[in-house]
MARKE-588988 format. One record per residue (C-alpha): residue in one letter; x, y, z. Coordinates in steps of 0.05 Angstrom, whole numbers, padded with zeros to 5 digits, always signed. Layout:
aXYZ
...
//
This chain:
x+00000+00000+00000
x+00033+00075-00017
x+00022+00120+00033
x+00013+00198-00003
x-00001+00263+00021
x-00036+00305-00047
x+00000+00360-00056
x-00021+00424-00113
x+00025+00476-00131
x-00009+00552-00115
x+00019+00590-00172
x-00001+00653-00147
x+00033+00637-00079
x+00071+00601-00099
x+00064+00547-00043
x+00037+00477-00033
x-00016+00445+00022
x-00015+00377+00050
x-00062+00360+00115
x-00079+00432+00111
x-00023+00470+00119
x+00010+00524+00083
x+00090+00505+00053
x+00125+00577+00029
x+00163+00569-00034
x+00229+00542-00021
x+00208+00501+00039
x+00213+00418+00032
x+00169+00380+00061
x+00146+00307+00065
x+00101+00285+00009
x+00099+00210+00009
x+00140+00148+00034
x+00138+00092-00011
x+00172+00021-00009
x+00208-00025-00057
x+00220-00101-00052
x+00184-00111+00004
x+00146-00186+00001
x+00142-00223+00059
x+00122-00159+00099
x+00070-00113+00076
x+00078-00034+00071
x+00025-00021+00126
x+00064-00064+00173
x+00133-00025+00163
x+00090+00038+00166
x+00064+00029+00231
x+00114+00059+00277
x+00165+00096+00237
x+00182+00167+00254
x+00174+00191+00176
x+00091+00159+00199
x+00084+00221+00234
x+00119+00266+00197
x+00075+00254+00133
x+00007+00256+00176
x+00024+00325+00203
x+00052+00348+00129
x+00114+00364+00164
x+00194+00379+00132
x+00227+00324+00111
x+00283+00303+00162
x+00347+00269+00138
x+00359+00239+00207
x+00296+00206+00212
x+00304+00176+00142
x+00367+00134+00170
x+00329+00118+00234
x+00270+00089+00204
x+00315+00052+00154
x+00341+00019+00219
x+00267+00003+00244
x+00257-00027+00180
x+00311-00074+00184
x+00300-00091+00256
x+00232-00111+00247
x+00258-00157+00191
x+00313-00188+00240
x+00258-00196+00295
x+00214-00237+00244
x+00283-00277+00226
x+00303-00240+00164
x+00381-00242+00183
x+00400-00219+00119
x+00364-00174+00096
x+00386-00096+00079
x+00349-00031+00077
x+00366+00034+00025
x+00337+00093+00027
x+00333+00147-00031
x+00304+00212-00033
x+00265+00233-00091
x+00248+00316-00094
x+00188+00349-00148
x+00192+00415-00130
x+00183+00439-00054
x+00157+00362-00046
x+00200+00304-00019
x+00188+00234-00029
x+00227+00180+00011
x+00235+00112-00010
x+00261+00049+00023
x+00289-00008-00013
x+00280-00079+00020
x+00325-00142+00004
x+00292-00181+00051
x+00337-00259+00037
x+00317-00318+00060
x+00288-00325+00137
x+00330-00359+00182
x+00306-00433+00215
x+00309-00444+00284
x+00366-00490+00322
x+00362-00493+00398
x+00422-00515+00448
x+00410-00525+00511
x+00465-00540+00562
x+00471-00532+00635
x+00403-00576+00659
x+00404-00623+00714
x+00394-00690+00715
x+00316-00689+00735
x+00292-00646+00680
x+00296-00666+00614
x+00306-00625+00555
x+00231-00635+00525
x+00211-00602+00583
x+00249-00540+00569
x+00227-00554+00492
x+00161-00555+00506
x+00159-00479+00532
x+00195-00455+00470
x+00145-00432+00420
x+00203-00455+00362
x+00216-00519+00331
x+00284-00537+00300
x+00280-00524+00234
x+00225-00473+00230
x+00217-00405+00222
x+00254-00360+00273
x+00212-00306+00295
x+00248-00263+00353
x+00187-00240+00400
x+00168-00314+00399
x+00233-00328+00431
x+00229-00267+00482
x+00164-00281+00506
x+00183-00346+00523
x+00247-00331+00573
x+00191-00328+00628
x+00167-00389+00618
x+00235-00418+00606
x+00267-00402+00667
x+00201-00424+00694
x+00213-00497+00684
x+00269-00505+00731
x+00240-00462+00784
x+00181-00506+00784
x+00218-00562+00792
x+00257-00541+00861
x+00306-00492+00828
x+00288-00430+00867
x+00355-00395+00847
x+00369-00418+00776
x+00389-00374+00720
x+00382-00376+00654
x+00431-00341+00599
x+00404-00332+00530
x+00423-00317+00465
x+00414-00318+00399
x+00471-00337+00340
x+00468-00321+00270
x+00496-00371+00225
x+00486-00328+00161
x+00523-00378+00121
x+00460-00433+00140
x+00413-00381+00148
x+00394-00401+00223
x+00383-00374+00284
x+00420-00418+00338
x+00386-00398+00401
x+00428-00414+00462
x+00391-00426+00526
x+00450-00434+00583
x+00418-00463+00656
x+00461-00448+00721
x+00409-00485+00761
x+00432-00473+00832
x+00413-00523+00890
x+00348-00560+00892
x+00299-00523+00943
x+00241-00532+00992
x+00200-00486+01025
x+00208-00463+01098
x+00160-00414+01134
x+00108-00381+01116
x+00096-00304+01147
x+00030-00266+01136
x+00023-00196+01140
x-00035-00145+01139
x-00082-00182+01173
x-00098-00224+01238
x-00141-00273+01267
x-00194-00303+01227
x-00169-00271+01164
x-00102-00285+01172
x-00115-00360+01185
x-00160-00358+01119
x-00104-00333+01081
x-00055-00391+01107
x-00118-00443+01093
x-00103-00415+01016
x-00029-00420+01015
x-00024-00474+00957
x+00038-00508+00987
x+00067-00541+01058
x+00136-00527+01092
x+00181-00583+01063
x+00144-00587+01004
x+00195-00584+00944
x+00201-00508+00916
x+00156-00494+00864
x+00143-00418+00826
x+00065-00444+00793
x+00055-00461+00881
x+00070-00382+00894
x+00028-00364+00833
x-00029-00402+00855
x-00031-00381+00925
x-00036-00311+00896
x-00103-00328+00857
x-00126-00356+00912
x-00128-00305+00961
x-00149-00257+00903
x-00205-00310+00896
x-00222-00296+00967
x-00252-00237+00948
x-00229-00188+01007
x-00164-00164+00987
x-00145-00110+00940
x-00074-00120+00937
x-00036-00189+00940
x+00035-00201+00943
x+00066-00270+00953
x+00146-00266+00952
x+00200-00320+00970
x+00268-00312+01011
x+00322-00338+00958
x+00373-00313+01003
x+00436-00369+01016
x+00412-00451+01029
x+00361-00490+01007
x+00294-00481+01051
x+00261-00425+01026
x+00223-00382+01070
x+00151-00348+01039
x+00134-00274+01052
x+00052-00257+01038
x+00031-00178+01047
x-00050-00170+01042
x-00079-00103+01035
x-00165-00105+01049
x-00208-00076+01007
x-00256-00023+01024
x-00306-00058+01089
x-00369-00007+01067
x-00386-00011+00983
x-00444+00021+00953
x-00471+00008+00885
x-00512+00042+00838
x-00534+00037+00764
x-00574+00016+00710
x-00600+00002+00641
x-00645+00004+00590
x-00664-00058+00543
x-00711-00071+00484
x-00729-00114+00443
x-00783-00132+00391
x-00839-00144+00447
x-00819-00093+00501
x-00783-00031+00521
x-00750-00031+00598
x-00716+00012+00645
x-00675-00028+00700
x-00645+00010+00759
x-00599-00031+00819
x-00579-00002+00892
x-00540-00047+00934
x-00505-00034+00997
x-00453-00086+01035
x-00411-00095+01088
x-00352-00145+01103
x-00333-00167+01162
x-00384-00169+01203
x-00421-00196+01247
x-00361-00236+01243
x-00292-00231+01201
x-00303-00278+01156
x-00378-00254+01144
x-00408-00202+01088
x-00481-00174+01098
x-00515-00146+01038
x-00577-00103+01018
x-00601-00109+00955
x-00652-00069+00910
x-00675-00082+00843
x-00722-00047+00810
x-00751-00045+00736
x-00804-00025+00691
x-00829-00055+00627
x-00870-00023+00575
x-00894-00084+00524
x-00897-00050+00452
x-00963-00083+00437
x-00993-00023+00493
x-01025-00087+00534
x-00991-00071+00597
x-00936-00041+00634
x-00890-00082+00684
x-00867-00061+00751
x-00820-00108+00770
x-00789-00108+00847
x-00732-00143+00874
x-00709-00141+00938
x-00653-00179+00983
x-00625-00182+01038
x-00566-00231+01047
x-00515-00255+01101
x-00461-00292+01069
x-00400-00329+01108
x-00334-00358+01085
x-00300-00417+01101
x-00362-00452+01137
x-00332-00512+01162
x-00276-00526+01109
x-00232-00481+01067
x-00266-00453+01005
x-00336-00468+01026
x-00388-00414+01020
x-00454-00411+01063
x-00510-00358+01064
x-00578-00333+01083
x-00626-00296+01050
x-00696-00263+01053
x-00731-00213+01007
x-00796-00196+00976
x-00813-00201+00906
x-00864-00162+00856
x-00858-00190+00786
x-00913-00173+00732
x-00899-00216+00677
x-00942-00224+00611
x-00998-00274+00640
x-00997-00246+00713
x-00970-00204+00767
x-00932-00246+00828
x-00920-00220+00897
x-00897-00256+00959
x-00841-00263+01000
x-00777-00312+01004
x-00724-00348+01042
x-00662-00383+01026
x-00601-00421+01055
x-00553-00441+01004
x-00491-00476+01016
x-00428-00491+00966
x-00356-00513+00965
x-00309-00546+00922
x-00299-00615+00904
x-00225-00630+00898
x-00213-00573+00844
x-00234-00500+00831
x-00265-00526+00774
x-00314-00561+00801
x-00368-00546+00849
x-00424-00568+00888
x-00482-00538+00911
x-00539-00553+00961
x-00604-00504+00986
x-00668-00502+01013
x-00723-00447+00997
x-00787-00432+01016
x-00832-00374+00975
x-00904-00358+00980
x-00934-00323+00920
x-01003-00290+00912
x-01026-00268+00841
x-01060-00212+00817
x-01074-00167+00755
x-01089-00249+00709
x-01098-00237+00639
x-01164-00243+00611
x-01141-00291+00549
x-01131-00334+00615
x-01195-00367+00624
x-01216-00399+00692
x-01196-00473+00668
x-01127-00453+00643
x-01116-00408+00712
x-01135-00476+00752
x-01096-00518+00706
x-01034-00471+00721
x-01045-00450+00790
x-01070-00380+00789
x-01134-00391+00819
x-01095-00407+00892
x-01042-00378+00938
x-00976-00412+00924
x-00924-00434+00972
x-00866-00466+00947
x-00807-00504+00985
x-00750-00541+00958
x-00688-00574+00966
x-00639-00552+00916
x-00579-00591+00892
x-00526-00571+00834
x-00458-00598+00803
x-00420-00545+00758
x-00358-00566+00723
x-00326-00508+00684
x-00271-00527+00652
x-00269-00467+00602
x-00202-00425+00592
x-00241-00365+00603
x-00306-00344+00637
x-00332-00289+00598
x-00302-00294+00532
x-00280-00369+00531
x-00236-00402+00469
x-00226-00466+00491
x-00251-00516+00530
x-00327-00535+00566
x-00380-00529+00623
x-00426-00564+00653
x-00484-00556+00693
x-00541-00603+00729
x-00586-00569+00774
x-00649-00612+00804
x-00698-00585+00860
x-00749-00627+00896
x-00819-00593+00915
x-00846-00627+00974
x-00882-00618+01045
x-00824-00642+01082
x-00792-00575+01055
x-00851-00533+01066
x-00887-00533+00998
x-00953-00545+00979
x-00930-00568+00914
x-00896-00642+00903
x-00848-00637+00840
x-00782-00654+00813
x-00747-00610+00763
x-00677-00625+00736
x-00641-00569+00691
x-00574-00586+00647
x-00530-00546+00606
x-00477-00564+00567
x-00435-00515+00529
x-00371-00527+00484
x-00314-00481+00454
x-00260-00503+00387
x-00215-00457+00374
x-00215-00439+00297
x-00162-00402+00247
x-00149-00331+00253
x-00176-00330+00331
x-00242-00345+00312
x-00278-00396+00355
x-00343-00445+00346
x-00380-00456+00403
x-00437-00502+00415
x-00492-00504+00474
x-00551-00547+00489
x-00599-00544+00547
x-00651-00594+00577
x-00705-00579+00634
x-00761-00617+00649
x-00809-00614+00715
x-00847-00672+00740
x-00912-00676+00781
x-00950-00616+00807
x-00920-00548+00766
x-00918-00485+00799
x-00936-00428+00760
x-00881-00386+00783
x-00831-00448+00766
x-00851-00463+00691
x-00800-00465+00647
x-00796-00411+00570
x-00744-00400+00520
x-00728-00341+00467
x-00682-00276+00487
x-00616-00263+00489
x-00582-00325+00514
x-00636-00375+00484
x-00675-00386+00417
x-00655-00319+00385
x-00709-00322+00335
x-00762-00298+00396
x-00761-00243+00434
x-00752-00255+00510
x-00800-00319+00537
x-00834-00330+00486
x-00826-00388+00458
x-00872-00432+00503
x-00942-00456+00512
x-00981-00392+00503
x-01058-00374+00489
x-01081-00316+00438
x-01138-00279+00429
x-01171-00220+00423
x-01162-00170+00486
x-01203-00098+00484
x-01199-00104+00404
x-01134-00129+00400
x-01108-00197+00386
x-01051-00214+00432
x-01008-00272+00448
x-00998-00289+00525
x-00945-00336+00541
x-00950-00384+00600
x-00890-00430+00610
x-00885-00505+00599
x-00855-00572+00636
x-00809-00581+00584
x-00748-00548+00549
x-00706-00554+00497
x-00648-00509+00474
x-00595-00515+00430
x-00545-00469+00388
x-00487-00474+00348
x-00443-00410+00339
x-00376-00382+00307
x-00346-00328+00328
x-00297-00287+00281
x-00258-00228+00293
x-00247-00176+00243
x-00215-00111+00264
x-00204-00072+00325
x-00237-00002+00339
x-00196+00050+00395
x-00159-00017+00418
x-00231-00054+00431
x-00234-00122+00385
x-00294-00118+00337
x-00326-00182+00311
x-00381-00216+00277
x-00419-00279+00292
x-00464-00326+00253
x-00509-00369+00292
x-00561-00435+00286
x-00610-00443+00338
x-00667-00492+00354
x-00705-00487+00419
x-00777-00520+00440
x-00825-00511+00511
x-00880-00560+00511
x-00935-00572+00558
x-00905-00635+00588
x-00828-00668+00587
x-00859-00724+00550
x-00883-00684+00487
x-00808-00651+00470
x-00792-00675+00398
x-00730-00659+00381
x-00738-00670+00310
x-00784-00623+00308
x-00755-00559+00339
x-00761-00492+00330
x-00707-00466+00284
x-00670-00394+00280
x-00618-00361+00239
x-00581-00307+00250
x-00514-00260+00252
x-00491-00204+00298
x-00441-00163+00324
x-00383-00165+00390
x-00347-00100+00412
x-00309-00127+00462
x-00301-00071+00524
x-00278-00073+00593
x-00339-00087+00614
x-00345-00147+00572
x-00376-00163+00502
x-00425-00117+00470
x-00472-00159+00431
x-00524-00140+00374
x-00560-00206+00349
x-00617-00215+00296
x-00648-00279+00290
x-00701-00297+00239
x-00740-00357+00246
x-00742-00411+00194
x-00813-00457+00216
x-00864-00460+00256
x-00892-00381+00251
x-00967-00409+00242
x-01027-00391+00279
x-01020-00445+00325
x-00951-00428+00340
x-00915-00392+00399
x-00922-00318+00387
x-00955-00324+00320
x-00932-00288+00258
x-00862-00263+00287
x-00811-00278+00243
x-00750-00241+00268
x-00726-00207+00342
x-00657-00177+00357
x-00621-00173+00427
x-00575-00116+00445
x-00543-00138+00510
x-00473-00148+00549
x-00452-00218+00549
x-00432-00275+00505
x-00501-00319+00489
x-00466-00374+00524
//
C-alpha cells in the first residue's frame, strides 16, 4: 500500500498544502514514503511505527535523520521476524518543494530455528524445556516468539525445586545456514524446599484464611506455579485488594515465603442501570445495593439489595413493575476451606405477561469445592409464597386452575447442583467446556404445597478456529415432573436462548382477542429444549476494543409436558450479529429470523425475526 499526502502547486503563492497547511516556496516538506522489494512484509506493517509515519500525517519537513532511523526500524523488524540478511536503502526523490522518501528492502531468506541447551540437571529433561519454546528446530525464527518465552523458560526449573536458577540466553546467527542458533544456558543452583510461611496485613480469622489458601506445605519441594497459585487464591477470596506473595532466595536451600495483604474497602455502595428492548418490550432497569464485610463476624459479608424495573410491552397491553429485593448474610469458610454458606430473605413483585406475582422468600444455600476450583457443588433449601394478581383475561378460569392461578402458592424445595467449568475463560472463553445439572425437589417435608421434581442441564462447548475465531456449541434440557408451579414453569427465546423470539416466548401460550386487539400471552411449559451452534470471528479492532461478527443456528422448543419434546421437530432460528469487546465485557447485537413454525398455532404467531442488544456472550 503507498502512503501519499496530495499536494497542488499555488501558482499565485507560490506554495503547496498537504493536511492543511500552508509550505512557502522554497520550503521541503514530506510528500509521500513509498517502499520497494518488500514481500514477505507488507507496507502497512513497516509503516506502523516509523518516525517519517508522523511526519507525513502532520505534512511536516522532511528530516534526513529520521530517514536513517526508520531505515534501521525497517531492518530490525525484519531481523525480529528472522530475516538475518536482509538490507534496507533509502533514496530521496524531490518534485519541487515536495519530498518523497523511498526504502528499498532485500529481505533474503528467513532464518530456521536450532536450539542448544546446556547446563540442565539430571531431573529435567530437555523436552521439558522444549516444550515452553514456541520454536521448533528447523522452523521459522521469529524473535518475539523467543522473548516471550524466557519467562516461561526459566520457569521450568524453578518449578521443579530450582528456586535460584538462571538462565543465559542468546541468539547466533549462522548467516552462512541461514539459522538462528538460540542458546539457552541453565546455572540451576541447588534443589529447594520451602520453609515458613509469614502473613502480614491481617490477623485472626483472616489471617488463618489466608494460610488455609497457601497452595503449598513447609518441606514441600520449591515450586514458582505453588507461589502463583496461592496468589489467585487469596485474590479469589474476594477481600483483598492488593496481594503479594514473595519467597526468601537468600543463601541454602529451605526457602522461606513472605505474603503482604492489603483489604479492600469494608463499606461498598452500588448504583446503576440500564435500559433494554427488544421486539416485544421496552424496559428501564435501575440496581442499589449496599454491603458490608466483616461483620457480624470476620469472615462474614451482609448485603442489601434493590432491584427495580419497569417494562412497557410494545403491543400497549400492559406495563411491568417489576421489584426485587434482598437481603443476604453470606459467610466464608463454613466448616472447610473454600466453602461458602448464606442466608437470605426478600420480597418479590414481578408482573410478567400472564400475571402479576408477589410474595415473600427465604433461602439457605450452601457450596464448596470438590477437589478442584473447577468443580463445584451446591446444596439449598427455599421456601416462597406467592399471591397473584392483575391475570390476563385470554386466561380463562380452566387454564388459571390448570396452572395454578386460581390459589395462593407456597413453594419449598431442596436444591442440589454440580457445575464443572472447565473453560479457559469465563466471559469470553476459546477453549474448553462447562457443565451444569441443577435438580430441586418440591415437597411438604420442605414446606411446599407443591410435590415436584425439576432437573435443569447445560452443556456448552468451545474449538478454537483459524485466525482467533472460535465455534462454540450449547444445548440445554429442563423438564419438571408432578405438580407445576406457576411461578416455576420453564420458557425459551431472548438473548441467551432461541434468538429467533423475543424474550419468553417461545412456550405454551394462548391468543386472542383482548379490548380489540389480538394478543399472544405466554405461560410457561414442563419441558425445554435449547440448543445453538455458533462461530465467532474477529475482524478488526476499533480504539484498541476487538470488533467481531458472529453467525449463529438455533433450535429451541417448551412443551406442555417433558414427555411431548420432539427434538426433531424444533423450532429453528438463523441469524448473525455483532461483538465489541469492552472492559466491561462483550457488546452484543444479534438478529435472529425464524425458519418454521410461525403459524397460527404457533408460539407468538406471525413473528418472524427479534434482535437482542445486550452485554454478554449468548453462552
Amino acid at each position: 500500500m503507498l502512503v501519499r499526502r496530495s499536494w497542488l502547486p499555488l501558482i499565485a503563492l507560490s506554495s503547496a498544502c498537504a493536511h492543511g497547511r500552508a509550505h512557502p516556496a522554497g520550503e521541503e516538506w514530506l510528500a509521500e514514503v513509498d517502499f520497494e522489494g518488500n514481500r514477505r512484509l507488507g507496507d502497512k506493517a513497516l509503516m506502523t511505527g516509523l518516525g517519517l509515519h508522523r511526519v507525513l500525517k502532520r505534512g511536516g519537513a522532511l528530516d534526513p535523520y529520521l530517514v536513517q532511523v526508520d531505515a534501521d526500524r525497517i531492518r530490525g523488524e525484519y531481523l525480529r521476524r528472522g530475516y538475518l540478511d536482509v538490507d534496507v536503502r533509502s533514496r530521496v526523490e524531490r518534485k519541487g518543494d515536495a519530498a518523497t522518501v523511498i526504502y528499498t528492502v532485500e529481505e533474503g531468506v528467513r532464518a530456521g530455528t536450532r536450539v542448544v541447551i546446556t547446563g540442565l540437571p539430571d531431573d529435567v529433561r530437555a523436552a521439558e524445556v522444549r516444550a515452553r519454546l514456541p520454536l521448533v528446530d528447523g522452523q521459522p525464527f521469529d524473535y518475539e516468539a523467543y522473548d516471550r518465552a524466557k519467562a516461561p523458560l526459566l520457569a521450568v526449573l524453578q518449578d521443579a525445586g530450582y528456586a535460584r536458577a538462571q538462565l543465559e540466553t542468546s541468539v547466533v546467527a549462522d548467516r552462512a545456514a541461514h539459522t538462528a542458533i538460540v542458546e539457552l544456558v541453565y546455572t540451576p543452583g541447588p534443589r529447594c524446599t520451602f520453609g515458613a510461611v509469614e502473613v502480614a496485613g491481617v490477623t485472626g480469622e483472616l489471617a488463618r484464611a489466608v494460610r488455609e489458601r497457601v497452595a503449598f506445605t513447609p518441606g514441600q519441594v520449591y515450586s514458582a506455579q505453588a507461589l502463583l497459585q496461592t496468589q489467585r487464591n487469596l485474590y479469589g477470596f474476594g477481600r483483598f485488594s492488593t496481594v503479594q506473595v514473595q519467597s526468601d532466595k537468600a543463601a541454602g536451600e529451605v526457602v522461606g515465603v513472605h505474603i503482604a495483604v492489603a483489604q479492600s474497602a469494608r463499606h461498598e455502595v452500588r448504583l446503576g442501570g440500564g435500559i433494554g428492548t427488544d421486539p416485544a418490550s421496552y424496559e428501564v432497569r435501575g440496581r442499589a445495593g449496599y454491603s458490608v464485610a466483616g461483620w457480624p463476624f470476620p469472615l462474614d459479608t451482609a448485603t442489601l439489595d434493590l432491584r427495580p424495573a419497569y417494562a412497557v410491552l410494545r403491543d400497549g397491553s400492559k406495563y411491568e413493575p417489576r421489584i426485587r429485593a434482598l437481603a443476604k448474610l453470606e459467610r466464608r469458610d463454613l466448616f472447610w476451606t473454600y466453602t461458602k454458606a448464606a442466608v437470605e430473605a426478600g420480597y418479590n413483585y414481578l408482573t410478567v405477561e400472564a400475571y402479576t406475582s408477589y410474595g415473600p422468600l427465604a433461602r439457605l444455600g450452601f457450596e464448596t469445592r470438590l477437589g478442584s476450583d473447577k468443580v463445584v457443588l451446591r446444596v439449598g433449601w427455599g421456601l416462597e409464597s406467592v399471591g397473584f394478581r392483575n391475570i390476563s383475561s385470554l386466561i380463562d378460569p380452566a387454564l388459571r386452575a390448570q396452572i395454578g392461578l386460581d390459589r395462593h402458592e407456597r413453594i419449598g424445595t431442596y436444591e442440589q447442583g454440580l457445575i464443572d467449568d472447565l473453560r479457559d475463560h469465563p466471559i469470553e472463553p476459546t477453549l474448553g467446556g462447562y457443565g451444569e445439572l441443577r435438580t430441586m425437589e418440591g415437597t411438604k417435608y420442605g414446606g411446599s404445597a407443591y410435590d415436584y421434581f425439576s432437573v435443569v442441564s447445560d452443556l456448552r462447548g468451545y474449538v478454537p478456529l483459524v485466525g482467533g475465531a472460535v465455534l462454540a456449541a450449547h444445548a440445554r434440557f429442563g423438564a419438571i415432573y408432578g405438580d407445576v408451579p406457576a411461578t416455576e414453569r420453564l420458557f425459551s427465546g431472548g438473548t441467551n436462548s432461541q434468538r429467533g423470539f423475543s424474550e419468553r416466548r417461545l412456550a405454551p401460550s394462548v391468543t386472542g382477542d383482548d379490548d380489540g386487539t389480538t394478543r399472544t400471552v405466554p405461560y410457561g411449559g414442563a419441558g425445554l429444549l435449547d440448543t445453538s451452534l455458533e462461530a465467532r470471528v474477529p475482524i478488526t479492532t476499533i480504539k484498541t476494543m476487538p470488533l467481531g461478527v458472529a453467525v449463529f443456528l438455533d433450535g429451541g422448543d417448551v412443551t406442555e409436558t417433558p414427555a411431548e419434546l420432539d427434538p426433531m421437530h424444533l423450532h429453528w432460528a438463523i441469524g448473525g450479529g455483532l461483538r465489541l469487546l469492552t472492559i466491561v465485557g462483550p457488546v452484543r447485537l444479534d438478529i435472529g429470523y425464524r425458519l418454521n413454525r410461525t403459524g397460527a398455532r404457533e408460539p407468538d404467531p406471525g413473528s418472524h425475526y427479534a434482535y437482542h442488544l445486550t452485554i454478554g456472550e449468548a453462552f
